[in-house]
C-alpha positions as a printed NumPy array, in Angstrom:
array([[125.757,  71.791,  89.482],
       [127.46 ,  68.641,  91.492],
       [129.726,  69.065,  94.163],
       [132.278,  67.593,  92.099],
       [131.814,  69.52 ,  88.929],
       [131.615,  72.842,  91.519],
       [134.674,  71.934,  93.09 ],
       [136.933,  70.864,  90.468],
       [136.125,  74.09 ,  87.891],
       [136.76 ,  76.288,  91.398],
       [139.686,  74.824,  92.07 ],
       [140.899,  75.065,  88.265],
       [140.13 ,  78.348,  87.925],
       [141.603,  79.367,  91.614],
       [144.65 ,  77.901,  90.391],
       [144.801,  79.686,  86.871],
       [144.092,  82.864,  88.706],
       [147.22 ,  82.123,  91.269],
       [149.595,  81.152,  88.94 ],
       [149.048,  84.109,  86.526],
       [149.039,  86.654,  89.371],
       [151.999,  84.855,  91.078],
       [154.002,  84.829,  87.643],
       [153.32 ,  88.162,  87.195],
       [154.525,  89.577,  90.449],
       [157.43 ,  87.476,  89.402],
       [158.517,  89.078,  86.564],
       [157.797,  92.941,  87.889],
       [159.821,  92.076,  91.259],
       [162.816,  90.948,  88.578],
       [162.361,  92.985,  85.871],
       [163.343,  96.653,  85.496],
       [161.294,  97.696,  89.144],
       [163.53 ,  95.24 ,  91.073],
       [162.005,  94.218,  94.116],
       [161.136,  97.305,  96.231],
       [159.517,  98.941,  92.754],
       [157.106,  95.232,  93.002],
       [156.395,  95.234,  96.927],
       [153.717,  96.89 ,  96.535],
       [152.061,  95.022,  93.521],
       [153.146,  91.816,  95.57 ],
       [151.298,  93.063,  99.358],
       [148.692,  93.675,  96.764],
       [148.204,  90.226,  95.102],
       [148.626,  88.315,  99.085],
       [145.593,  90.1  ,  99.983],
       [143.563,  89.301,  96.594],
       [144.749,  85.553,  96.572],
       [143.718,  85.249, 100.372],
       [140.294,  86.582,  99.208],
       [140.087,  84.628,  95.99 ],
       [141.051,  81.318,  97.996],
       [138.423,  81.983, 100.85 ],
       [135.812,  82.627,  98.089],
       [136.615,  79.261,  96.348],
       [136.561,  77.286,  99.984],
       [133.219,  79.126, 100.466],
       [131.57 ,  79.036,  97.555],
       [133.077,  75.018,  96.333],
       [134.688,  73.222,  98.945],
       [132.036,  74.238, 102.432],
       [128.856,  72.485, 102.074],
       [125.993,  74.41 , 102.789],
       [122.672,  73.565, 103.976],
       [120.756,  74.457, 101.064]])
């Protein structure tokens, strides 16, 4: 696959994958948990998103001597 093609499908997906996750901590930190009944979903989902975001800089966006 291209560099382009890699990095433009990693970033799409990255992004789908943030703005679900982020929407969703959204609605359990305002819906009927309130926001102490979400904190823990939401420390949850910073440390996934870091990892997902690392993955797609190290997998799409470093170039590796291959």
């Amino acid at each position: 696959m291209s560099y382009t093609v890699k990095l433009l499908a990693g970033f799409i997906g990255t992004a789908l994958l943030v703005i679900f996750v982020v929407g969703l901590s959204h609605s359990i930190s305002t819906g009927f948990a309130g926001f102490w009944g979400g904190f823990p979903f939401m420390m949850i989902i910073i440390v996934v998103l870091g990892m997902a975001i690392y993955d797609f800089w190290d997998e799409c966006v470093r170039r590796n001597n291959e």
